[in-house]
Structures are given as C-alpha cells and as structure tokens.
C-alpha positions as CSV (number, residue, x, y, z in Angstrom):
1,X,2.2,-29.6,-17.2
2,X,4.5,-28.5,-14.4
3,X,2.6,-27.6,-11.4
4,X,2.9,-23.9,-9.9
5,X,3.9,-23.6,-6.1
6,X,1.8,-21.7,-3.8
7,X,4.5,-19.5,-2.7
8,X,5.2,-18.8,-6.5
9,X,1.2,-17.6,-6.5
10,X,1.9,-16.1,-3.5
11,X,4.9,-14.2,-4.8
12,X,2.5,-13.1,-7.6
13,X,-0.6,-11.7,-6.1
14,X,1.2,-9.9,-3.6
15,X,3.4,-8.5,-6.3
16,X,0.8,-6.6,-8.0
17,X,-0.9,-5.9,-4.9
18,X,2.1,-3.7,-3.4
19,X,2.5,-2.8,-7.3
20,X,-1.1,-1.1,-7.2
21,X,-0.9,0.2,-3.5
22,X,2.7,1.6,-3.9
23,X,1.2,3.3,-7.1
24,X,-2.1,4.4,-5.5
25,X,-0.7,5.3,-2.2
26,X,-2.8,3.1,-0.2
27,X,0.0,2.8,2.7
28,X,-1.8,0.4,4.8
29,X,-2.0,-2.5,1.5
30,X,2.1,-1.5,0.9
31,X,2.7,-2.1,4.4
32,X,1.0,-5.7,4.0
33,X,1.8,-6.7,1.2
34,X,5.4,-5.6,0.7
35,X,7.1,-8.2,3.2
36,X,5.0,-11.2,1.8
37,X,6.2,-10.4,-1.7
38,X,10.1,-10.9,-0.6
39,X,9.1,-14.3,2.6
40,X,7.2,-15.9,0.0
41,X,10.1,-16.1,-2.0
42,X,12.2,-17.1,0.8
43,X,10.0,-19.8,2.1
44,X,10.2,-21.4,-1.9
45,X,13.5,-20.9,-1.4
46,X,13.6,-23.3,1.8
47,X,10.7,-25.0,-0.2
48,X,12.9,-26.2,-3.2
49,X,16.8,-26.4,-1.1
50,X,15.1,-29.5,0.6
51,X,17.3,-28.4,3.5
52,X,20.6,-28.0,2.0
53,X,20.6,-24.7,2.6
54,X,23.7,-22.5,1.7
55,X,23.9,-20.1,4.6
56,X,25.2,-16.6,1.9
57,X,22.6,-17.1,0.2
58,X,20.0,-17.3,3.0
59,X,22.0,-14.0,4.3
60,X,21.2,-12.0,0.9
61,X,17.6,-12.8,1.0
62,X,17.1,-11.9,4.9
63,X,18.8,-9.1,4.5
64,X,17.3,-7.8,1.1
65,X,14.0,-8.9,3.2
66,X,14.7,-6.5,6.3
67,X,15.9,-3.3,4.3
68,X,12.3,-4.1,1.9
69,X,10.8,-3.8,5.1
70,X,12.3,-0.9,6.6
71,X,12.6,0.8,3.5
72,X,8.0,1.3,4.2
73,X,8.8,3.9,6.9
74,X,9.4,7.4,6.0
75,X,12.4,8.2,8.6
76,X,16.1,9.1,7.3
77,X,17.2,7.1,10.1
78,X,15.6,3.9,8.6
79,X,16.5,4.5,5.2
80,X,20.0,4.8,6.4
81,X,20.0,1.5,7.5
82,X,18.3,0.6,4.0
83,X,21.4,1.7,2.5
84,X,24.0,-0.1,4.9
85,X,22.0,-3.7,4.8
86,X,21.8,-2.9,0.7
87,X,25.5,-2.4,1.1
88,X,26.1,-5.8,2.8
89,X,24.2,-7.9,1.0
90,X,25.6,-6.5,-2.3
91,X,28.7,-7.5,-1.1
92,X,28.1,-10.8,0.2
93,X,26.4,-11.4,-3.4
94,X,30.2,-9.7,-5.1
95,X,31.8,-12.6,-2.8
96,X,29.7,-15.4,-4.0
97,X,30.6,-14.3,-7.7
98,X,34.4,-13.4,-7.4
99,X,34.7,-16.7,-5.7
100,X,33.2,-18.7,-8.5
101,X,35.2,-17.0,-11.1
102,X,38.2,-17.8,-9.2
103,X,37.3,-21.5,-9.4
104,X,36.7,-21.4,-13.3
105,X,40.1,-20.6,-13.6
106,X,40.2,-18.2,-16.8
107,X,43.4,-17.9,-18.3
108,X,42.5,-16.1,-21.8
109,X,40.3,-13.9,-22.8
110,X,39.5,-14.0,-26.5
111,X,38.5,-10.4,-28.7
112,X,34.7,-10.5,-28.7
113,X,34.3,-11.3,-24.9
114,X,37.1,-8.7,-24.2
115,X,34.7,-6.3,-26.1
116,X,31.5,-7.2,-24.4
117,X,33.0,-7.0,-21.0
118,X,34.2,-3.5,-22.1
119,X,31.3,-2.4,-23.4
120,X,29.3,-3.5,-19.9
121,X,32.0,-1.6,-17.7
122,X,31.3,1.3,-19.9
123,X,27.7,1.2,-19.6
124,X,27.5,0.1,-15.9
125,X,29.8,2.7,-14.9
126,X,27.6,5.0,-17.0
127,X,24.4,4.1,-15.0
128,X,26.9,4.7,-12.1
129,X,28.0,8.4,-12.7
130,X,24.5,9.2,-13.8
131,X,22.1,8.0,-11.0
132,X,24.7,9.1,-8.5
133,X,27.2,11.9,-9.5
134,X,24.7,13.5,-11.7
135,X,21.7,13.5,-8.7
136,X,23.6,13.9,-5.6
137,X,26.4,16.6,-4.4
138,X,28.4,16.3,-1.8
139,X,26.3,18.9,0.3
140,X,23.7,15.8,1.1
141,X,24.3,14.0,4.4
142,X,24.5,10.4,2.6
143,X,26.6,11.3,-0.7
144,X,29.5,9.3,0.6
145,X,27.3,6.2,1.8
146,X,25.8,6.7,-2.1
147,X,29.0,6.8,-3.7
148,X,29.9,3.2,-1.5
149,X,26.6,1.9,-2.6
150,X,27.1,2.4,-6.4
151,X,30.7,1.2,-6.8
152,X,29.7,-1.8,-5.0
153,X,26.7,-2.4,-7.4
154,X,28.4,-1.4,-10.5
155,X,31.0,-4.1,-9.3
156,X,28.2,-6.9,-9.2
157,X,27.0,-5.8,-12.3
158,X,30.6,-6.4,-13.7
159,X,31.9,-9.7,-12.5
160,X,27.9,-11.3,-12.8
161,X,28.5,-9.9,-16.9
162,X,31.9,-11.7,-16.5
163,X,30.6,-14.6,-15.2
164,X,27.9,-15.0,-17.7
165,X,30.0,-14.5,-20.8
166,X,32.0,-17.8,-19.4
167,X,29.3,-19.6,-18.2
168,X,26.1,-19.1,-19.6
169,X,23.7,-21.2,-17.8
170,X,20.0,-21.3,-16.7
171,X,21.9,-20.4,-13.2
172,X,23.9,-17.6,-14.2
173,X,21.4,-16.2,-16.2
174,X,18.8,-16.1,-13.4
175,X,21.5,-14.3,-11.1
176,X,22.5,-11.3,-14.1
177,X,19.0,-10.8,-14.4
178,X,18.4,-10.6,-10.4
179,X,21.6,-8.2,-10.4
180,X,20.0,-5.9,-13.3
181,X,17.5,-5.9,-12.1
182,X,19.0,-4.8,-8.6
183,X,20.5,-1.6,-10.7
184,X,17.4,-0.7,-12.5
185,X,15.7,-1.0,-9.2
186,X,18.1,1.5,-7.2
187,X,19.0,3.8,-9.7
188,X,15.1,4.7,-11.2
189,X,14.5,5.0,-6.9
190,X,17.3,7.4,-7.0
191,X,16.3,9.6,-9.9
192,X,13.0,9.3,-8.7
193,X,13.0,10.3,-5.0
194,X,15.9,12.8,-5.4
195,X,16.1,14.4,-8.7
196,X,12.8,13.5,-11.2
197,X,9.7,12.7,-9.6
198,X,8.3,11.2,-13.3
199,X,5.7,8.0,-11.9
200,X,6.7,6.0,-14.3
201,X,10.3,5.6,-13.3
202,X,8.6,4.8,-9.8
203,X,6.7,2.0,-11.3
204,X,9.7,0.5,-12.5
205,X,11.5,0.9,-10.2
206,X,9.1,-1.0,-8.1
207,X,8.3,-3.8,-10.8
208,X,12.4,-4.1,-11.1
209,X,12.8,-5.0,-7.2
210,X,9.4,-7.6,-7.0
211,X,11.3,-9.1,-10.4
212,X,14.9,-8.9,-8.6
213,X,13.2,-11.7,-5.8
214,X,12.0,-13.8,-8.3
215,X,15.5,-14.2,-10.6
216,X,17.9,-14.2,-7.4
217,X,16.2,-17.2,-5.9
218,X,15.5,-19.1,-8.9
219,X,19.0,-18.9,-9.4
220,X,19.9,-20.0,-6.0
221,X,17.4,-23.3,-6.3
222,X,18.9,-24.1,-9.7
223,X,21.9,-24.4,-8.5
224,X,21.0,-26.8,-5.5
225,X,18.7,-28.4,-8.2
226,X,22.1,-29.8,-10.2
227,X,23.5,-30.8,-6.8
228,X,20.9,-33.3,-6.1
C-alpha cells in the first residue's frame, strides 16, 4: 500500500478546514488555514521534484499562492492585484502549453478531434460570455481587467483540451483538470460575488480552487517523475 505524504494530509485537513470556515464565516480559521492549503502543496511539490525544480512552474504556484492570500482581505485595492497575478500566472501556464504543442508537432487533424475541439471552444467561450458579459457592464471599474482575465482563461482551457486530445496522459490529464477546475473556480466566484449570491455556487467555487492545487501540482511531479 502506497504511503500518504504528510503534506498530502496536510493539503487535506486544511482543505476542509477553510471549506467549513469560508462557509461558516469564521474569518480568523479562513485566514489560517487558506495559505497552508496552497504551501503544503508547494512544499510536496519541492518534496517530490527532488530538486529539479522547473522555475514556471514554481512561478504559477507562488503566484496562485500570493493572490489566495490576498484574495482574504476585503479591499478593491487587493483584489485588484488578485486579478493581475491571476492574469500572469494564467499566462505563464498558456506558455508552458503552446510551447509543448509546438514540440508535438501536429500536422493533421482528423474529424472526431476537429469536433471535440469545436465543441470545447463553443462551450469554453460559452462559460466565457456568461460569467463575464452577462454579470459585468462596462460601467464597473474592472470590466476591462475582467474581460483580459477571461480570454486568457478561456485560452488555457482551449489549448490544455488540445493538448489532451493528442496526448492523453496521467500528466496531461492532471493539468486539464487543474485548468477546469481554475474556470469553475473563477467563474462560480464571479456569479457569486457580483451577480447571484446562491451559497452553493460559493461552495464550489471554493472546493473547485482547493482541487485546482491538488491537479496542477500532481501534474507538475508527474512529469519530473518520468524524467528520473
């Protein structure tokens, strides 16, 4: 039987523990908990690389870590910054995947993966127009910073689909899953916060980003696994 890491228990009790306290609104346990849930994962991370680390993907994490962590105070000023260090690390992550699609070299794309793709751009985009277009105007301060935020995510979304359909491994399939669960995560806090205040899209929103941790690093350590 395959022995759990500690950070992995870590990762899991202070999961549920900013679950309940985000849910119960017991501010002092979110502020606690919420940075262990996203270091823990980091420190496996460093736990499992064995010291070959790969510096973009040490970027993503820190900076997914620091906008968690700002993202506790209630100041416009700090969420701004949320948004911008979202922004970057999105697009650090849309490097890391273009750039291993160029090295597959795809020349030909056959009918049913042509359709799948399709039907992914339809829906992403669809997620897109809805969590944005649908619950901002462009009377709010940040609508433009928004708009940035979900072309560049509904982009991940795209090539990580793309990727997948050409390379479906254990790797690849950690990282689509970190990535939806990146857009499940941002878009339920958007309808949320600005448009429906229903809990339960707050609960999944907040499940969706403590799962997001788990899948982005497991796909980063899976990948340094095969290179040992």
């Amino acid at each position: 039987m395959k022995k759990v890491k500690a950070a992995i228990v870590v990762y899991i009790v202070v999961s549920i523990s900013y679950l309940f306290a985000a849910m119960c609104h017991n501010d002092e346990l979110a502020i606690l908990s919420k940075p262990i849930v996203s270091s823990s994962m980091i420190f496996y991370f460093f736990q499992e690389r064995k010291g070959k680390v790969n510096y973009w993907q040490l970027l993503i994490l820190f900076l997914l870590f620091f906008s968690g962590v700002l993202n506790l105070f209630d100041d416009s000023q700090a969420f701004t910054f949320v948004l911008y260090l979202n922004i970057l690390a999105y697009i650090v992550l849309l490097g890391t995947i273009a750039k291993a699609l160029f090295e597959m070299n795809i020349k030909k794309i056959d009918h049913f993966n042509l359709g799948y793709i399709l039907l992914m751009v339809l829906f992403l985009f669809s997620i897109f127009y809805g969590s944005v277009f649908l619950v901002f105007d462009k009377k709010y301060s940040l609508y433009y910073v928004f708009v940035c935020y979900g072309i560049v995510l509904t982009l991940v979304g795209i090539l990580v689909s793309i990727l997948f359909v050409y390379n479906n491994s254990l790797k690849n399939l950690y990282l689509m899953l970190a990535v939806f669960c990146f857009i499940i995560c941002d878009s339920f806090y958007a309808i949320y916060y600005y448009y429906y205040g229903f809990l339960f899209l707050r609960f999944i929103s907040i499940l969706s980003n403590s799962f997001s941790y788990y899948f982005l690093v497991q796909s980063f350590v899976t990948e340094s696994k095969k290179e040992m």
